[in-house]
Each structure stands twice: as C-alpha cells, then as structure tokens.
FIKOLZA-1660 file (N, C-alpha, C; in steps of 0.1 Angstrom, whole numbers, plus 5000, padded with zeros to 4 digits):
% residues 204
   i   px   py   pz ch aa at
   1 0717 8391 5904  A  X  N
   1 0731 8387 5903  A  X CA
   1 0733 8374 5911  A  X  C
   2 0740 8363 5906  A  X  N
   2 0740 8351 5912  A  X CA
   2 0753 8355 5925  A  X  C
   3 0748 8353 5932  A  X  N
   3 0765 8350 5946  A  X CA
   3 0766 8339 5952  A  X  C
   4 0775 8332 5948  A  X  N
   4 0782 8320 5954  A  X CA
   4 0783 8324 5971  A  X  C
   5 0773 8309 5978  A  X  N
   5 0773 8314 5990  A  X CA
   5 0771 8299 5994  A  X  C
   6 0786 8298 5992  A  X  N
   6 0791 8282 5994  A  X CA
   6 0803 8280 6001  A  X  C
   7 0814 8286 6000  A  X  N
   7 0823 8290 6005  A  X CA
   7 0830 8296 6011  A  X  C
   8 0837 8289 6020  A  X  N
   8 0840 8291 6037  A  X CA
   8 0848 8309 6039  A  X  C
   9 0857 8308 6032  A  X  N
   9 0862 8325 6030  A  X CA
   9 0862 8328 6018  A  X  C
  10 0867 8341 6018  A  X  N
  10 0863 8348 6000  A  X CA
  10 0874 8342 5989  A  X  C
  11 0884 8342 6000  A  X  N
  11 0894 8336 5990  A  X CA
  11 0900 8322 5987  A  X  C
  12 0890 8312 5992  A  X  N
  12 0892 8297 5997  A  X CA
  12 0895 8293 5982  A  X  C
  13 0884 8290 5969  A  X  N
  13 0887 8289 5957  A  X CA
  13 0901 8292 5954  A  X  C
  14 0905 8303 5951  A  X  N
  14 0922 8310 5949  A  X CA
  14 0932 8302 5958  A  X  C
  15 0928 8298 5971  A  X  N
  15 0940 8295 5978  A  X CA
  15 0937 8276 5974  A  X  C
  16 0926 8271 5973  A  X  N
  16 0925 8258 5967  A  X CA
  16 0937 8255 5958  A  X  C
  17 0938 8265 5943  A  X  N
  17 0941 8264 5930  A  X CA
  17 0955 8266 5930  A  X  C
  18 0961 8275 5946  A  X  N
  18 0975 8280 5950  A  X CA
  18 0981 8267 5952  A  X  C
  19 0975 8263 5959  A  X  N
  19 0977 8250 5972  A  X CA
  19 0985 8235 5961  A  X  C
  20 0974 8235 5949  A  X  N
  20 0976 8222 5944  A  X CA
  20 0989 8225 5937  A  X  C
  21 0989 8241 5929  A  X  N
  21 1001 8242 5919  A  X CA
  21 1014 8245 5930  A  X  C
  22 1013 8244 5940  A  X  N
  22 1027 8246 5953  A  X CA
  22 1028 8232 5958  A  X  C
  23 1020 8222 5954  A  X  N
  23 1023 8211 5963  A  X CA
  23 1015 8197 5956  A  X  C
  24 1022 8199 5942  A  X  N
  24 1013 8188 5932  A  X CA
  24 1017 8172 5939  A  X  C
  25 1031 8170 5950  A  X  N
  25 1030 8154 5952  A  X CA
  25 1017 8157 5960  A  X  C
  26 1016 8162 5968  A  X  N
  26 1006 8162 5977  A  X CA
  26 0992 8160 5975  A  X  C
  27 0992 8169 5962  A  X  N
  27 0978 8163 5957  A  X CA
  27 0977 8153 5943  A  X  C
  28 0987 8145 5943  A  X  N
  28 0988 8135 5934  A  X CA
  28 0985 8120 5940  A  X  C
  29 0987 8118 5952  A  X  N
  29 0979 8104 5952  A  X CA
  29 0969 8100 5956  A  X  C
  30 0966 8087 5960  A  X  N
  30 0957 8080 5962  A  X CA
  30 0947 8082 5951  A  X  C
  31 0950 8085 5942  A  X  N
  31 0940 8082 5931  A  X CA
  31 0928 8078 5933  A  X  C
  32 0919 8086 5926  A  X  N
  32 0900 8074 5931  A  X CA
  32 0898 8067 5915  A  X  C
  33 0889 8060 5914  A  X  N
  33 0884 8052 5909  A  X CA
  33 0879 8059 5891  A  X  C
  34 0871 8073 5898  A  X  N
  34 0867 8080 5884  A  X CA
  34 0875 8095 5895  A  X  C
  35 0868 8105 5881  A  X  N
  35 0873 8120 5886  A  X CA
  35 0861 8126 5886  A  X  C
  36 0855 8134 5897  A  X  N
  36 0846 8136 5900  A  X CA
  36 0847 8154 5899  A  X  C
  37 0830 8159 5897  A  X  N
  37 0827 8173 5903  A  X CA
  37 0819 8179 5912  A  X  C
  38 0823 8188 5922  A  X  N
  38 0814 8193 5926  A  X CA
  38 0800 8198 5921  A  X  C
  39 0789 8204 5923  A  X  N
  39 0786 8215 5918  A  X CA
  39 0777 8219 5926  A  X  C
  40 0771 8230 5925  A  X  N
  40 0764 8240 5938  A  X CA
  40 0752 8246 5928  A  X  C
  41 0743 8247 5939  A  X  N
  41 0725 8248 5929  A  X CA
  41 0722 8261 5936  A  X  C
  42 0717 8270 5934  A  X  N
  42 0710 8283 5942  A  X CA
  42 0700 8290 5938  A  X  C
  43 0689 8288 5939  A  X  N
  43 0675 8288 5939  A  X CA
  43 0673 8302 5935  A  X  C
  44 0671 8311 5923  A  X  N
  44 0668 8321 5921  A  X CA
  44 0656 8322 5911  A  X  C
  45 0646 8324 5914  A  X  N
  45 0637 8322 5901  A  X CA
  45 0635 8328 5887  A  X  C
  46 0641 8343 5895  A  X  N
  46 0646 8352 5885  A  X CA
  46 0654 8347 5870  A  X  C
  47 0660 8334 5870  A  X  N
  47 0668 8324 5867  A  X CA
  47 0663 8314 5864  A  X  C
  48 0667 8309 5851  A  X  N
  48 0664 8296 5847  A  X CA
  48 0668 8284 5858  A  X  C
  49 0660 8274 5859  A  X  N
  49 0674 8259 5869  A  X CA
  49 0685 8259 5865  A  X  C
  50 0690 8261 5847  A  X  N
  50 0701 8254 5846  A  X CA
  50 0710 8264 5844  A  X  C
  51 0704 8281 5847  A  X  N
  51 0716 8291 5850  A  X CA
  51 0719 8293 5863  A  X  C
  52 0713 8285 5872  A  X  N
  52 0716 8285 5884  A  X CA
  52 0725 8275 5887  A  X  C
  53 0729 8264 5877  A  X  N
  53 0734 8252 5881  A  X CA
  53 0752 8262 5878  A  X  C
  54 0761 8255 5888  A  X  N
  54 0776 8264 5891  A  X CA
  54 0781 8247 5890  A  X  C
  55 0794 8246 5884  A  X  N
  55 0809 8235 5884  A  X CA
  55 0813 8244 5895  A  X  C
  56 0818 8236 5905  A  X  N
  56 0828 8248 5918  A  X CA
  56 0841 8240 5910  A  X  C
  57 0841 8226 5920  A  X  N
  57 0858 8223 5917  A  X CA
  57 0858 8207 5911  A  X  C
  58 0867 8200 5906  A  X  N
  58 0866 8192 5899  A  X CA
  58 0877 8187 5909  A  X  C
  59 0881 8170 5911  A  X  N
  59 0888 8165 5922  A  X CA
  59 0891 8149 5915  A  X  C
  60 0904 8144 5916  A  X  N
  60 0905 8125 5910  A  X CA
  60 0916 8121 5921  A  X  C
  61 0916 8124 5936  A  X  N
  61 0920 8118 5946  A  X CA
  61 0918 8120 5957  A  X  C
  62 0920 8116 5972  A  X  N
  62 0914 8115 5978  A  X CA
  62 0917 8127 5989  A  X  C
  63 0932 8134 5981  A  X  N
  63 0934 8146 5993  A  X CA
  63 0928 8154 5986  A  X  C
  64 0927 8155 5971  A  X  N
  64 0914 8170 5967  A  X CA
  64 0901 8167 5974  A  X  C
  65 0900 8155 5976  A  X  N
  65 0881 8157 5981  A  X CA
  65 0883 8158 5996  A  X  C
  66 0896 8156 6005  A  X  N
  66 0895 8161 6016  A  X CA
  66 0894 8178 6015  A  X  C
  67 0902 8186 6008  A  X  N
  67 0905 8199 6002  A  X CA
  67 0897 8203 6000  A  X  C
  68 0886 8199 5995  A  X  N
  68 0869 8203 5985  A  X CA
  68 0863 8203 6002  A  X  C
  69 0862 8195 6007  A  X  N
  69 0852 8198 6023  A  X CA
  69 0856 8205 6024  A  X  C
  70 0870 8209 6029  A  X  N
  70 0873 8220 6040  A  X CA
  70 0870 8235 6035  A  X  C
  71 0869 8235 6022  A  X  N
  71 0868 8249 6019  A  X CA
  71 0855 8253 6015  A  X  C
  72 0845 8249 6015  A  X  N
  72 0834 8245 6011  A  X CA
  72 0824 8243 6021  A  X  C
  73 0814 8254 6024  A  X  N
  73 0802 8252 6035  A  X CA
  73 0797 8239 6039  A  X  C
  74 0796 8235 6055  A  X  N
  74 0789 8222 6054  A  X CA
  74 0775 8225 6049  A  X  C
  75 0774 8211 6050  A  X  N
  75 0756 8207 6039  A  X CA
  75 0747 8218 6050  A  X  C
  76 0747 8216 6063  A  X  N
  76 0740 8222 6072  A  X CA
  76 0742 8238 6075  A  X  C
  77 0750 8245 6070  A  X  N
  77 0752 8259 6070  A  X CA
  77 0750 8265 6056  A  X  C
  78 0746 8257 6040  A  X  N
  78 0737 8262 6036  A  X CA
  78 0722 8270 6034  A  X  C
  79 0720 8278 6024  A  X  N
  79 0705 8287 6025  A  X CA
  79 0696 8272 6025  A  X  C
  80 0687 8277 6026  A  X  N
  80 0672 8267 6020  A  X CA
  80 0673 8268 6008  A  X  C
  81 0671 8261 6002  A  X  N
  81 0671 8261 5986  A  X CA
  81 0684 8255 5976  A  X  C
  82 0693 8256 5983  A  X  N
  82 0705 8252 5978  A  X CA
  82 0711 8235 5976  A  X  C
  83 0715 8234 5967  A  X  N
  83 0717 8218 5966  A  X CA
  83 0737 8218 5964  A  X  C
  84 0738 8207 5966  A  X  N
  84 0754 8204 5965  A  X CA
  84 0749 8190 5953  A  X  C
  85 0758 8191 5942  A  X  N
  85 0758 8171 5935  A  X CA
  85 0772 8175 5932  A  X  C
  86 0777 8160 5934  A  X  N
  86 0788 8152 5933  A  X CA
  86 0788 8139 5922  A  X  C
  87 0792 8143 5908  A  X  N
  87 0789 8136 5895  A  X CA
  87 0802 8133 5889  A  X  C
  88 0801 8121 5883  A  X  N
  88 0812 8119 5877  A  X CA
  88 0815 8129 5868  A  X  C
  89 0830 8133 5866  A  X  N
  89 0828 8142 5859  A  X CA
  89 0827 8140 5841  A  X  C
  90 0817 8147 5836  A  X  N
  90 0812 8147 5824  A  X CA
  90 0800 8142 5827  A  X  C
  91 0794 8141 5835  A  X  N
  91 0782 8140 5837  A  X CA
  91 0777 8156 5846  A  X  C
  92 0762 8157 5840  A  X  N
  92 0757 8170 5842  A  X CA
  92 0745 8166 5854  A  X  C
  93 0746 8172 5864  A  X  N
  93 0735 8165 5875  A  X CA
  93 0717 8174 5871  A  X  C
  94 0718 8167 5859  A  X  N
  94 0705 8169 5851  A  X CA
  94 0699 8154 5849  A  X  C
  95 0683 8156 5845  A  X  N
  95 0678 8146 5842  A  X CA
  95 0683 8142 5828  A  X  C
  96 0684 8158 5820  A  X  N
  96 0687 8158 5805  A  X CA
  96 0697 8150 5798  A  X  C
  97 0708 8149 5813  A  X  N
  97 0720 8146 5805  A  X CA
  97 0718 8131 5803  A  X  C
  98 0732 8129 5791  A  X  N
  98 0724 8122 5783  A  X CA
  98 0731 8101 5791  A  X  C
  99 0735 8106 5804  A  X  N
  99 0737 8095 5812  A  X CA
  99 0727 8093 5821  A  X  C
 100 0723 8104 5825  A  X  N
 100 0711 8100 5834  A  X CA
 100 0693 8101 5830  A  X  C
 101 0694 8101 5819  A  X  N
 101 0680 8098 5812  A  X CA
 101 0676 8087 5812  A  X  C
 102 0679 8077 5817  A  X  N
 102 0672 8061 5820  A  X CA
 102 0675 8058 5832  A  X  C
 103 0680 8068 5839  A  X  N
 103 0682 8062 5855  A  X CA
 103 0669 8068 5862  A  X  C
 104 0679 8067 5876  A  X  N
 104 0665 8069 5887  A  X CA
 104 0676 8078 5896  A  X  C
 105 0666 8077 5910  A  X  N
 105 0675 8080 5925  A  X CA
 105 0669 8074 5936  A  X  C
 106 0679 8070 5941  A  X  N
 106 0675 8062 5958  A  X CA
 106 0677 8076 5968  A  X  C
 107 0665 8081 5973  A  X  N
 107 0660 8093 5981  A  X CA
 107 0659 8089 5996  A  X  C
 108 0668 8095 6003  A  X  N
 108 0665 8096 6018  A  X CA
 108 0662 8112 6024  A  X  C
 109 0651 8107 6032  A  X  N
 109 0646 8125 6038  A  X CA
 109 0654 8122 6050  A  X  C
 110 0654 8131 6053  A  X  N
 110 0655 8140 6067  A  X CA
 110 0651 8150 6074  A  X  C
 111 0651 8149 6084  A  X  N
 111 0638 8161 6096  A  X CA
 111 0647 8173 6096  A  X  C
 112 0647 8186 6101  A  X  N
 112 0662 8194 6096  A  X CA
 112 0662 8195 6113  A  X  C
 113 0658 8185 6125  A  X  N
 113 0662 8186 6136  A  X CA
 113 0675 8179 6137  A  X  C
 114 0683 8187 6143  A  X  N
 114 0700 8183 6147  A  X CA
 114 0705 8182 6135  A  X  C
 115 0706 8195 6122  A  X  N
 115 0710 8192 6112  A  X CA
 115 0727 8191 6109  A  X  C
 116 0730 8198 6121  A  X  N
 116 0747 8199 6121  A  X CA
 116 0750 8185 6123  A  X  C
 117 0749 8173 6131  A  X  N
 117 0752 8164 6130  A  X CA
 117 0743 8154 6119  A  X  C
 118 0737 8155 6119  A  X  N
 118 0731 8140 6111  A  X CA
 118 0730 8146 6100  A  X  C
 119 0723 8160 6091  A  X  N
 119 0730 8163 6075  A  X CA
 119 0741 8160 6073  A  X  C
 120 0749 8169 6077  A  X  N
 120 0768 8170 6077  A  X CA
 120 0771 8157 6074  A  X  C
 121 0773 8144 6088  A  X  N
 121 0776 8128 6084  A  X CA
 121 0767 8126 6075  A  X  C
 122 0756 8122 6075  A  X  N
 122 0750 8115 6066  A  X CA
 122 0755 8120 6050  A  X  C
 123 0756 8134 6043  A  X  N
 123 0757 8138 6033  A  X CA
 123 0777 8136 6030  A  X  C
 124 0785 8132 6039  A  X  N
 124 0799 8131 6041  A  X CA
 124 0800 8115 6043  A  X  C
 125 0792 8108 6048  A  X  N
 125 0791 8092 6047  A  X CA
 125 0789 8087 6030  A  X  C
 126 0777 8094 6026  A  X  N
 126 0775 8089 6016  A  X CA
 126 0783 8093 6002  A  X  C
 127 0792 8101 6005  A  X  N
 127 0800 8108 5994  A  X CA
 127 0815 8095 5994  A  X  C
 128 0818 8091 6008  A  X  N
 128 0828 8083 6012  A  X CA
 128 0824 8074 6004  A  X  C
 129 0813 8062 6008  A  X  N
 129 0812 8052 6001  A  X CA
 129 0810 8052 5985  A  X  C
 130 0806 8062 5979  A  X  N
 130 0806 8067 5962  A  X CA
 130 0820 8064 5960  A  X  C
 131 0827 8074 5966  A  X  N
 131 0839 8078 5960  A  X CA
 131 0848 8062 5962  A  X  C
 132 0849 8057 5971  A  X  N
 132 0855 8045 5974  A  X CA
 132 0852 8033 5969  A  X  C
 133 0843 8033 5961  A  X  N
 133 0835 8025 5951  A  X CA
 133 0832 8012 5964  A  X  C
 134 0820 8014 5975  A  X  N
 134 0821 8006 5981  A  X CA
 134 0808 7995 5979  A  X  C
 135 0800 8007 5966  A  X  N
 135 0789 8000 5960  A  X CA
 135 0791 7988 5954  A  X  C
 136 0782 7977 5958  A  X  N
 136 0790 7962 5946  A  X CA
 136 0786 7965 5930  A  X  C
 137 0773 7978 5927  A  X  N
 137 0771 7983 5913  A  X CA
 137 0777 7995 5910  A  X  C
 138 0788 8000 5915  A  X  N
 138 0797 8013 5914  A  X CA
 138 0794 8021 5902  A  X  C
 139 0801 8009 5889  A  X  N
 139 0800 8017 5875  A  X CA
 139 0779 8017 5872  A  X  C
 140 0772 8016 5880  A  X  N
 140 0761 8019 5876  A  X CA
 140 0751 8038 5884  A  X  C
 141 0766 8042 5890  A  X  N
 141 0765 8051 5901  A  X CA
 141 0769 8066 5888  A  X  C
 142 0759 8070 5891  A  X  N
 142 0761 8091 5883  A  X CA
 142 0766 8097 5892  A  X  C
 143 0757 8100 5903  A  X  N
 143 0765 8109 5914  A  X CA
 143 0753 8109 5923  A  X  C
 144 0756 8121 5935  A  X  N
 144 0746 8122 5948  A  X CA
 144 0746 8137 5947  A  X  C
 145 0737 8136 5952  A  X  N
 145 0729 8150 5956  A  X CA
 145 0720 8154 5968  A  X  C
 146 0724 8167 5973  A  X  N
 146 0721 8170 5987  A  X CA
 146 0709 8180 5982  A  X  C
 147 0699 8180 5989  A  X  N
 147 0692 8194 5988  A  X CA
 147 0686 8197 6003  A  X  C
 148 0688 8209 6002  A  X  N
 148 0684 8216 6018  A  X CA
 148 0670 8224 6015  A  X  C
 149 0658 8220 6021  A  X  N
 149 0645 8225 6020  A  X CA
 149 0642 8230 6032  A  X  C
 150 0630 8234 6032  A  X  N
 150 0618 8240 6045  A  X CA
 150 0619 8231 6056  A  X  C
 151 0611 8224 6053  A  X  N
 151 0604 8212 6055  A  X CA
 151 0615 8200 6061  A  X  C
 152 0620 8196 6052  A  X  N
 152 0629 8186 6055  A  X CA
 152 0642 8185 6041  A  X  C
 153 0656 8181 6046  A  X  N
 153 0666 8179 6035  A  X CA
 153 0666 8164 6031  A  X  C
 154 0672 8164 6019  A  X  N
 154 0671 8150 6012  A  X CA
 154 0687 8148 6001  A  X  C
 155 0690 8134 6009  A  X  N
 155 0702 8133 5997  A  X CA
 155 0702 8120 5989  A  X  C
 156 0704 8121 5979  A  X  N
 156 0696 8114 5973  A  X CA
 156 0709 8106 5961  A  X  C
 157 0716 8090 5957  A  X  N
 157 0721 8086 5952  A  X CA
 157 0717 8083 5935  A  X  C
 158 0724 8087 5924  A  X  N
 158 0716 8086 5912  A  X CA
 158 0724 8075 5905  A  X  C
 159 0714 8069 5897  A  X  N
 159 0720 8056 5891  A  X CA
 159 0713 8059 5875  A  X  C
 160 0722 8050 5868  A  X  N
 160 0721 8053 5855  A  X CA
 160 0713 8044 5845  A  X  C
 161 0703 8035 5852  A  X  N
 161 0702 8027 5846  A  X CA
 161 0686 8026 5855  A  X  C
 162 0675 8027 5858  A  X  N
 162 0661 8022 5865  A  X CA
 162 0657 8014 5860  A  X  C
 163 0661 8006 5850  A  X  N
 163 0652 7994 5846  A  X CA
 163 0657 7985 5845  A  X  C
 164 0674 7978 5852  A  X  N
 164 0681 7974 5857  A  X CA
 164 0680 7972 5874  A  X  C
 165 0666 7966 5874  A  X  N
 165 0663 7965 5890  A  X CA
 165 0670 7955 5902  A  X  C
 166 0679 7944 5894  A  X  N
 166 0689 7940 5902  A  X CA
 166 0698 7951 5909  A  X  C
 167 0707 7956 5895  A  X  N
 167 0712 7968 5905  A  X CA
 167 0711 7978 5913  A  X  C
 168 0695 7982 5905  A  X  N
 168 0691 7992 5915  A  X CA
 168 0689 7988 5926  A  X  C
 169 0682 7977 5933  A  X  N
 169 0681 7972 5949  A  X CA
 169 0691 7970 5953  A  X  C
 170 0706 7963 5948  A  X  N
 170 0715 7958 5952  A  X CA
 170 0722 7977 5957  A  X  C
 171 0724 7988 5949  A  X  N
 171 0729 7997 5958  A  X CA
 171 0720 7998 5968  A  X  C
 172 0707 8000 5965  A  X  N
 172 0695 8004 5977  A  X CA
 172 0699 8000 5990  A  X  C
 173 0707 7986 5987  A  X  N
 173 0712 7978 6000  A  X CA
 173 0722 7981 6007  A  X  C
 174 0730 7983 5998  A  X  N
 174 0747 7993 5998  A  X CA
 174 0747 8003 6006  A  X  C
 175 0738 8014 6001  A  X  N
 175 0736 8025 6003  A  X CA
 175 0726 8027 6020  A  X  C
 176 0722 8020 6024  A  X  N
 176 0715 8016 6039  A  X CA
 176 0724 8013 6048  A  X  C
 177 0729 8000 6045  A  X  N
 177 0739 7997 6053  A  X CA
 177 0755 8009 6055  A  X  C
 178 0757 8014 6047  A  X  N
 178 0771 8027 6045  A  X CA
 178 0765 8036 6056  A  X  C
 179 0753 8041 6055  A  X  N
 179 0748 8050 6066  A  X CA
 179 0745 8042 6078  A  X  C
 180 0741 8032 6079  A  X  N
 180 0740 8024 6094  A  X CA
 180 0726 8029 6096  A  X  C
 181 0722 8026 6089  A  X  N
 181 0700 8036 6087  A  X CA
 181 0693 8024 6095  A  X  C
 182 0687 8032 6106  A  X  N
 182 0676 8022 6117  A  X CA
 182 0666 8014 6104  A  X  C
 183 0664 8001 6108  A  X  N
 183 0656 7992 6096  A  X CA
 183 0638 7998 6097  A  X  C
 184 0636 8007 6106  A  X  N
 184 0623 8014 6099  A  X CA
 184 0628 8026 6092  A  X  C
 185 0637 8032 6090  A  X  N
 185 0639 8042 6077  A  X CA
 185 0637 8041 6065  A  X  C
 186 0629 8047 6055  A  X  N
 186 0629 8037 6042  A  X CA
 186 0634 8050 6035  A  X  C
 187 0643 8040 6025  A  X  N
 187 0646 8051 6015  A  X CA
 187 0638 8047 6004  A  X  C
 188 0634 8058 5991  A  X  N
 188 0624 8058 5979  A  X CA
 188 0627 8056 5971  A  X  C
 189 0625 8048 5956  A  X  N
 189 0633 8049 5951  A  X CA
 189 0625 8058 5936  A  X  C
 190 0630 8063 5927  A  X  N
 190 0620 8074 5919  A  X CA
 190 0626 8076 5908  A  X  C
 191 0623 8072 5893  A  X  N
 191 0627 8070 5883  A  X CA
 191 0630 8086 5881  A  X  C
 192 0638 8086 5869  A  X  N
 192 0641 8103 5865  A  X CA
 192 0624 8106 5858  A  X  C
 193 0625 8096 5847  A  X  N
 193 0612 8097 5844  A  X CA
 193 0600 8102 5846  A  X  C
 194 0598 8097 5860  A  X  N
 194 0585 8102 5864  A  X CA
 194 0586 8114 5874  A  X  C
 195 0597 8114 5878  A  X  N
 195 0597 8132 5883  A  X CA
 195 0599 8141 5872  A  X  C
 196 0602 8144 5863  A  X  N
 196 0601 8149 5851  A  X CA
 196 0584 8152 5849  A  X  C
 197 0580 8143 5850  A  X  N
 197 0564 8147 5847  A  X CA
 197 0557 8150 5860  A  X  C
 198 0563 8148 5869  A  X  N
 198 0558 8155 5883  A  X CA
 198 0559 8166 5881  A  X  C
 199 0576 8172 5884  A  X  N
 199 0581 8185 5887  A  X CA
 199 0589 8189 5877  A  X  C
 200 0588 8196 5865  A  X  N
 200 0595 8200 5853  A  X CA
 200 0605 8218 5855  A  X  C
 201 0594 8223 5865  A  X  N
 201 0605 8234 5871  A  X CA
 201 0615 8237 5880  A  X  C
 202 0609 8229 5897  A  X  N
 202 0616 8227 5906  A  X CA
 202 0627 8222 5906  A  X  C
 203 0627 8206 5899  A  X  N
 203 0634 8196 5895  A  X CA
 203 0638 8190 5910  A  X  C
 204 0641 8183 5918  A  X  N
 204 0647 8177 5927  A  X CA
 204 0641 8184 5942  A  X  C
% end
C-alpha cells in the first residue's frame, strides 16, 4: 500500500485546503509567472515508477509556495529513495511527457554530509530562482527535481529543449551563480535521451 510520508502532520493537506478557502485575499497575490506542482516520488518496487509518481499540491503565488514548504517534509528528512519535482503545471515530471522529450537536466550532486543545511538551501534556493523567473531562459525551464539516495542526493533543473545549447549553458550559468556554487563544483549536464537508454527503470 503506497503511504504518503511527506508531510509534516496528518492533517497538514486538509488544513492547507481550509486555510486557502478561509482566507482567499491572502492567498491571492503576488502572482508567479506560471502555476506550478508539486509532486512526491516513493520508491516501491512492488510498483510501477509511474504508480509511484503522487500530484500533492498545485500553487500560482508566492504565499501558496511559502504554504507548500511549511507543510511538507524538508528535502533532508525524507526516506532514501524519495524524490520531490516542481513542474509547471501540465507538465508530468516524466521523460515521456510530451514537453520534456527533447530536453535534458543540469544535475548537481551532493555528499549527504550536513544534509539539513546544504540539501534544505540548496533544494529551497533553487526552487526561489525557478519560481521568480530569475533564469534569463525561464520559458525554456520544465521544472526541478530533488532526489535523496544512499550515496549521495542530487537536484537536478530540467529544460525543454537539449539541442538548444545556447540556452542550455546560458541557465547552466544561471543556475551556478543562484546557488553561489564554489567554481570547482561542476554541474552535468544529461540529455533525457540518453538516460533513457541508460536507466529505463530507476529513471532519475
């Protein structure tokens, strides 16, 4: 049986959905750019990938996506195995979908030493600069994705377009500088394409 083990108390969802219909000015401004979704990944093998894949909450300003953290596990107090993406919404944080089939992702690892501070910001940095369109190739941005591994976590920015290598380096640049990343960190960059023929079950 799948269990949502993403959120902060049992009834955070329900009091989210209370919150907005009790206090719609409140969550009516500042408008973002696009409307965006969460979604939550949990590793069951018993389970297809894409019955594992969950929509939590859907969010188009800037106090729902303050609202969406607070109720919602940090990146660092998820299981292993578990991923968080942040897609525009109508996009599916699939290779399949049919936006992100010619794109790629700009991949940053991380060690999972001091994961409360450097996951947490780093995966909360990089959602700021998406959402705030602070990329100079914005409309070429799908969404981001967090995954928590063994080994090491990785969050990783998706673009819609890989063979469009102006803009792909131009966020590459974007996306370095928003984190403030020491100039020997390298991020990767990795067609949908060719992880597809790498890893067809794991995915990401």
């Amino acid at each position: 049986m799948f269990t949502w083990r993403v959120f902060r108390g049992l009834h955070a969802q329900e009091q989210y959905r209370r919150n907005r219909a009790r206090h719609p000015l409140q969550y009516g401004n500042l408008v973002l750019q696009d409307s965006w979704t969460l979604w939550f990944h949990q590793r069951d093998r018993s389970r297809s990938w894409a019955d594992n894949l969950r929509a939590l909450i859907n969010f188009s300003t800037i106090e729902e996506f303050w609202d969406m953290l607070n109720i919602v596990l940090p990146a660092s107090h998820l299981l292993v195995g578990s991923d968080y993406c942040v897609f525009k919404e109508g996009i599916v944080p699939m290779w399949e979908d049919k936006a992100n089939r010619r794109g790629g992702r700009w991949v940053l690892k991380l060690p999972r030493g001091d994961r409360a501070r450097t996951l947490d910001t780093m995966w909360e940095e990089t959602l700021i600069a998406m959402l705030d369109g602070m990329f100079s190739n914005s409309t070429d941005i799908c969404g981001a994705v967090l995954n928590v591994r063994g080994r090491f976590d990785k969050i990783s920015l998706w673009v819609k377009d890989s063979s469009n290598k102006q803009s792909v380096l131009a966020i590459g640049w974007n996306l370095k500088e928003c984190l403030c990343l020491d100039p020997d960190i390298e991020l990767q960059f990795e067609a949908h394409i060719d992880a597809m023929m790498k890893d067809t079950d794991n995915r990401q």
